[in-house]
DOLUM-873828 format. One record per atom (N, C-alpha, C, CB): x, y, z; residue in one letter. Coordinates in steps of 0.2 Angstrom, whole numbers, plus 5000, padded with zeros to 4 digits. Glycine has a CB too. Layout:
XYZA/...
This chain:
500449945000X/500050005000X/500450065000X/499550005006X/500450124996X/500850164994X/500650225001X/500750184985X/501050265004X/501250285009X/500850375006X/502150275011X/500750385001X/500350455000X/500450434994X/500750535002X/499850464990X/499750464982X/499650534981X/499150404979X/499750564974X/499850634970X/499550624962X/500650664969X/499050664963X/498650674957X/499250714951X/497750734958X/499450684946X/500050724943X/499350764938X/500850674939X/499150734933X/498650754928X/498350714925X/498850804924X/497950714919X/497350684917X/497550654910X/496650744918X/498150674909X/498350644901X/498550564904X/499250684898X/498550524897X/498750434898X/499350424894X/498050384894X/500050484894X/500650474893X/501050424900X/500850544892X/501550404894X/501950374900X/502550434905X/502650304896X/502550424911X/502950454916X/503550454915X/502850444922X/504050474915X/504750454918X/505050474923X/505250454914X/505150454928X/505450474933X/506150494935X/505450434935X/506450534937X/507050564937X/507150564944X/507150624934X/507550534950X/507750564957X/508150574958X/507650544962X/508450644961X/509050654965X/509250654971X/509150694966X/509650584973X/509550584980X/509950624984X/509750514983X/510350654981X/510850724984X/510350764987X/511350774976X/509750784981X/509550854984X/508850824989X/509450924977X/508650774984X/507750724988X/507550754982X/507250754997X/507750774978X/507250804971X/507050734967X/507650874965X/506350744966X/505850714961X/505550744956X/505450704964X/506150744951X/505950754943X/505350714941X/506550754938X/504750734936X/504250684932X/504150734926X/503550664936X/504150694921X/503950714913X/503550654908X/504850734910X/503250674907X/502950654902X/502750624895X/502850674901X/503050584892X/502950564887X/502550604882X/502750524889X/502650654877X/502250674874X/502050754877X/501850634873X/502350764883X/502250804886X/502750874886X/502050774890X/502750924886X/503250974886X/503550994895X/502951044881X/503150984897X/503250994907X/503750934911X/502350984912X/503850964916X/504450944920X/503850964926X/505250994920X/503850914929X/503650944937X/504150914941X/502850934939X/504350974946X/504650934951X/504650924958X/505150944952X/504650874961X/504450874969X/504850854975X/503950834969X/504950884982X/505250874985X/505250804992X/505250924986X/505650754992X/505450704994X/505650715001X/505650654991X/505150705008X/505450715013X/505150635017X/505250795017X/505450635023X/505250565027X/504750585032X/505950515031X/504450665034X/503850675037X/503350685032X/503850735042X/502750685035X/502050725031X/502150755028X/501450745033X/501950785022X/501650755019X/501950685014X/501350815016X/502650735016X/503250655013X/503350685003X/502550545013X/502850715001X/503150734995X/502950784996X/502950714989X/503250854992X/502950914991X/503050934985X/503050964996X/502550974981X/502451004975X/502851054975X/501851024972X/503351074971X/503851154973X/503551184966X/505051144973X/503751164959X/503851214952X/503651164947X/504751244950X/503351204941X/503351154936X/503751174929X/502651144935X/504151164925X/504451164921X/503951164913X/504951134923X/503951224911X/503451224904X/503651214898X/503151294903X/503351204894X/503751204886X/503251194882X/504251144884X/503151224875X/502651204872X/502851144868X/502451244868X/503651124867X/503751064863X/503750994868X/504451064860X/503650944865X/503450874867X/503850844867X/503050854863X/504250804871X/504550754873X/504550694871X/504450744879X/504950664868X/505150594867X/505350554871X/505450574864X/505850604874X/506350544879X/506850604881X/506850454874X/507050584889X/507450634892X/508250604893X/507150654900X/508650614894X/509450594897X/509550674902X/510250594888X/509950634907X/510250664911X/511050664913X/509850644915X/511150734914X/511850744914X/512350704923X/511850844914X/512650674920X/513050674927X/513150724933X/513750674926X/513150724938X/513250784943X/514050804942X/513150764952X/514650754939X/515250794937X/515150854931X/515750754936X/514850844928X/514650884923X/514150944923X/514450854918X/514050964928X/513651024931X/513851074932X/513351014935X/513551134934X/514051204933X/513851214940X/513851274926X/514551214944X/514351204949X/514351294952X/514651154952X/514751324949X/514751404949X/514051444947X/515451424943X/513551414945X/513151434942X/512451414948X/513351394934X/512651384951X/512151344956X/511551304952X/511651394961X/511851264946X/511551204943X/511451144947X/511751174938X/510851114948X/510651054951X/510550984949X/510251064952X/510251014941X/510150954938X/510150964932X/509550924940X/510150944926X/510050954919X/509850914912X/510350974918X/509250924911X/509050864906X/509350854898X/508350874905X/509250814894X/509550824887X/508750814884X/510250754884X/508250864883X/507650824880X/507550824872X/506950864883X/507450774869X/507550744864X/506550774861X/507750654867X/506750804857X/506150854853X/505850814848X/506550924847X/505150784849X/505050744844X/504750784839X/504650704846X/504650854838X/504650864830X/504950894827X/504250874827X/505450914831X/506250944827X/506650894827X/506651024831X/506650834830X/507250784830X/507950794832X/507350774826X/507750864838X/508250904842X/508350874849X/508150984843X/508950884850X/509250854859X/509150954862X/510650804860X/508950964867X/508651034871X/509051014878X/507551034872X/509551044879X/509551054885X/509351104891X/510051054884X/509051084897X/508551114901X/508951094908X/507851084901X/509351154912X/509351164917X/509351174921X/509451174917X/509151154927X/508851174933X/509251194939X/508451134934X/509251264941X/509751324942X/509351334949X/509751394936X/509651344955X/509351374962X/509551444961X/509751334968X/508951474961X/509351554962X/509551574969X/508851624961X/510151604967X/510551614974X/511051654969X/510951534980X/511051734973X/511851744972X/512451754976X/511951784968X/512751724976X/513551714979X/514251674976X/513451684985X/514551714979X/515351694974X/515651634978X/516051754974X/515251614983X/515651554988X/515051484984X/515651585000X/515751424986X/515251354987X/514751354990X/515451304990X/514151334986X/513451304989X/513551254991X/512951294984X/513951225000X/513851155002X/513051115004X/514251155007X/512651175004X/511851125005X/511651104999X/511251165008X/511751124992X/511551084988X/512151064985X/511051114985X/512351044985X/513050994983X/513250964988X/513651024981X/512850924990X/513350874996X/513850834995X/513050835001X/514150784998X/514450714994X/514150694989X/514450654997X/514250654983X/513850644977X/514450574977X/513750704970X/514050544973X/514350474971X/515050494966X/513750424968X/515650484967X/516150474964X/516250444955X/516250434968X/516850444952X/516950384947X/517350324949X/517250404941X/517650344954X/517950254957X/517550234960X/518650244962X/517650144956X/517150104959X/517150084966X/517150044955X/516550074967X/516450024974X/516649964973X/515750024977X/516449924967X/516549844969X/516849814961X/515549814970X/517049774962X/517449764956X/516949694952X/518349754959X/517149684948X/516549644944X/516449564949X/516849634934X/517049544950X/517049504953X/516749494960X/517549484952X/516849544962X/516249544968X/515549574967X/516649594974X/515349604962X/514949624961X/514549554957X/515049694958X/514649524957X/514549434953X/514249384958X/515349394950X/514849384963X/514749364970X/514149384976X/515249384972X/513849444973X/513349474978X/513549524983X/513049404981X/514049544983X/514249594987X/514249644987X/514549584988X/513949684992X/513349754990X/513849784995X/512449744993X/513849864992X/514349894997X/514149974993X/515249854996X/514050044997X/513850104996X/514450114991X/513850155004X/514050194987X/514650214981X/515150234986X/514550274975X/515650244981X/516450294984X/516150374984X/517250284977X/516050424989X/515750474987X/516450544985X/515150504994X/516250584984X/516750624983X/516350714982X/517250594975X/516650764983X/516350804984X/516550864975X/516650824992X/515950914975X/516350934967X/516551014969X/515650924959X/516951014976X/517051094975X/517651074972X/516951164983X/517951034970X/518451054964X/518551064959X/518851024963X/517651064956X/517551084951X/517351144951X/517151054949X/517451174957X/516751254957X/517451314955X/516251284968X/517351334949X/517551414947X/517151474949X/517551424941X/517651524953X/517251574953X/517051614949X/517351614956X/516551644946X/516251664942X/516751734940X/515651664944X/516851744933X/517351814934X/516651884934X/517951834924X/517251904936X/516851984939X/516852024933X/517352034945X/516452024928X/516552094922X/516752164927X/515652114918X/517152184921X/517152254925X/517252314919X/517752254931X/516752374917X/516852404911X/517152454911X/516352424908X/517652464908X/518052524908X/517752574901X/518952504908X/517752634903X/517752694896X/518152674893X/517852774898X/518152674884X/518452694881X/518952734882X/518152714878X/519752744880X/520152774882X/520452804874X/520452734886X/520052884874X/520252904867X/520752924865X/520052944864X/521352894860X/521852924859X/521952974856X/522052904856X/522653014860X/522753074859X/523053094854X/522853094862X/522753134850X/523253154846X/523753224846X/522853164840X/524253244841X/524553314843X/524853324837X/525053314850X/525153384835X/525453414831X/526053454833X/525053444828X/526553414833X/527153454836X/527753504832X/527653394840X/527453554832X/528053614832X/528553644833X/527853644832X/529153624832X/529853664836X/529653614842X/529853774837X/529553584845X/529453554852X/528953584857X/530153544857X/528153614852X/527853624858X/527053604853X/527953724861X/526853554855X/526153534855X/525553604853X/526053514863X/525453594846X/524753634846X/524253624845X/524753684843X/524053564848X/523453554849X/523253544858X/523453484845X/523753544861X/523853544867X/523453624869X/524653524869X/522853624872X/522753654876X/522953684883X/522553654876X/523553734881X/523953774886X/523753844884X/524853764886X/523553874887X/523553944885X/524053984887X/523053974888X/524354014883X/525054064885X/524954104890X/525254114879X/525554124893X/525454154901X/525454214898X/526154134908X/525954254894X/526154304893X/526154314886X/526754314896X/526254404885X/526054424876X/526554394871X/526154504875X/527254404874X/527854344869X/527554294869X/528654324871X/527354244874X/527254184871X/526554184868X/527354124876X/526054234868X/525554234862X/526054234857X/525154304862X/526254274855X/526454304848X/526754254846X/526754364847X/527354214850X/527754144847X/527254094846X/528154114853X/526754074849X/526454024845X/526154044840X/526153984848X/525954124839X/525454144833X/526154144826X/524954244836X/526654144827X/527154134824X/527254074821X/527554144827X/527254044825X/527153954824X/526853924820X/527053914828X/526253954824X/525553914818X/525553934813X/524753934819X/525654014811X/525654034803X/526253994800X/525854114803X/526853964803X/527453944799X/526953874797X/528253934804X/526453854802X/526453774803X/525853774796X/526053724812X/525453814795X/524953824791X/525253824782X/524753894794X/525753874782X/526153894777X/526553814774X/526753964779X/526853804779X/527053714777X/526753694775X/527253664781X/526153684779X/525553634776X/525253644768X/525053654780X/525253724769X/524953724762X/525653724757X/524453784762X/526153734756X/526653704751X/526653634751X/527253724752X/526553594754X/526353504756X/525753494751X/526053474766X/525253524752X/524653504747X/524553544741X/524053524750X/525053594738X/524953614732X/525653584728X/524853704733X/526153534732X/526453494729X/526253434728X/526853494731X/525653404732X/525353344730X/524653374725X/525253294737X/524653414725X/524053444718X/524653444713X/523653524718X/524953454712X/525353464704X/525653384705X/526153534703X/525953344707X/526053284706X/525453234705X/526453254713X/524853244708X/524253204704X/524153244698X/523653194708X/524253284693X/524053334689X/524453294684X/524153424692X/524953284687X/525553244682X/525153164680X/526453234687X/525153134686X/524953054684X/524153054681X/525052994691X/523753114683X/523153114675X/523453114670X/522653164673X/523953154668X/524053144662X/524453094658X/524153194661X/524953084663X/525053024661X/524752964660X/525353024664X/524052954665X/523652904661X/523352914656X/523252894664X/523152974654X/522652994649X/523352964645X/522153084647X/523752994643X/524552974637X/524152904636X/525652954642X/524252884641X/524352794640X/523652774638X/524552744647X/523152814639X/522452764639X/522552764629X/521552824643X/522752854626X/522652854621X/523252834616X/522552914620X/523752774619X/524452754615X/523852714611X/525152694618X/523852694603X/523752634599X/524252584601X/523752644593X/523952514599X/524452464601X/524852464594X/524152394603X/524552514588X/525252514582X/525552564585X/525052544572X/525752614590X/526352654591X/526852584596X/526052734597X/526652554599X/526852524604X/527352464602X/526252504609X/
């Protein structure tokens, strides 16, 4: 005789069951069904309790579940499914995440978990000899999560250096000479400039025409 019974719903899919004896969680899903419901197992009354249910509009074929060494344990993952999409013919992975935030190990929900070294070796396990896993703990798996941190853009500066004094640099002259010296400067820096660009106007002035030359060679001159 079953110790409590739970109305899950009214569909005639098959169930599949998922427990976690780490946490007492009771995963159930559906067959054909897109939900997860999960529930918490305890050894007082009511002995189960309904916590969340997990929605989807897509339909289930069939679930796989992840190892607990393969969980993000930085992340406060618990559990995570592989649900197999029966009409995209996709694997969906579905995580189930405790909200909490902190940068330190969650030991209440990660306690000991069962290991990969074996408890029993084949030949005793042949023999009938029963014996608890090897447990092992996964804060050697846990990374702390990095800290983003955004720095401004840092705009490069530009300058234009004259005789060794920056005129783009905003300094204002103290006194009337050093007005007039930099108004000296600029005019020199200006006048350069513009003999720089009216010597690269006559050097492109040349290679038009030197193209046009060439465009109008016949291949009988050549």
């Amino acid at each position: 005789m079953p110790i409590v019974e739970e109305d899950i719903d009214g569909l005639s899919g098959l169930l599949f069951p998922f427990y976690d004896a780490d946490t007492h969680m009771l995963y159930l899903a559906g067959k054909g069904d897109g939900n997860i419901r999960y529930f918490e197992i305890t050894t007082e009354k009511p002995y189960i309790q309904y916590l969340m249910e997990f929605r989807s509009p897509a339909p289930q074929k069939g679930l796989g579940v992840m190892p607990k060494l393969g969980l993000d344990v930085a992340a406060c993952e618990v559990y995570r499914f592989y649900k197999l999409v029966t009409l995209k013919g996709l694997i969906e992975p579905i995580s189930m995440i405790v909200p909490r935030r902190s940068d330190t190990y969650q030991e209440d929900i990660y306690p000991m978990t069962a290991g990969t070294e074996p408890a029993l070796s084949a030949s005793e396990w042949l023999s009938g000899i029963d014996r608890d896993p090897v447990l092992m703990s996964l804060k050697d798996g846990y990374h702390r999560p990095n800290q983003l941190v955004f720095k401004a853009p840092v705009k490069e500066k530009k300058s234009v250096v004259v005789n060794g004094i920056d005129l783009l640099e905003n300094v204002p002259p103290r006194t009337e000479n050093e007005l007039l010296r930099m108004f000296f400067r600029q005019q020199d820096e200006l006048r350069r400039l513009k003999e720089e660009l009216t010597t690269k106007d006559v050097r492109i002035r040349q290679l038009e025409l030197e193209l046009n030359n060439l465009k109008n060679v016949s291949p009988k001159d050549v």
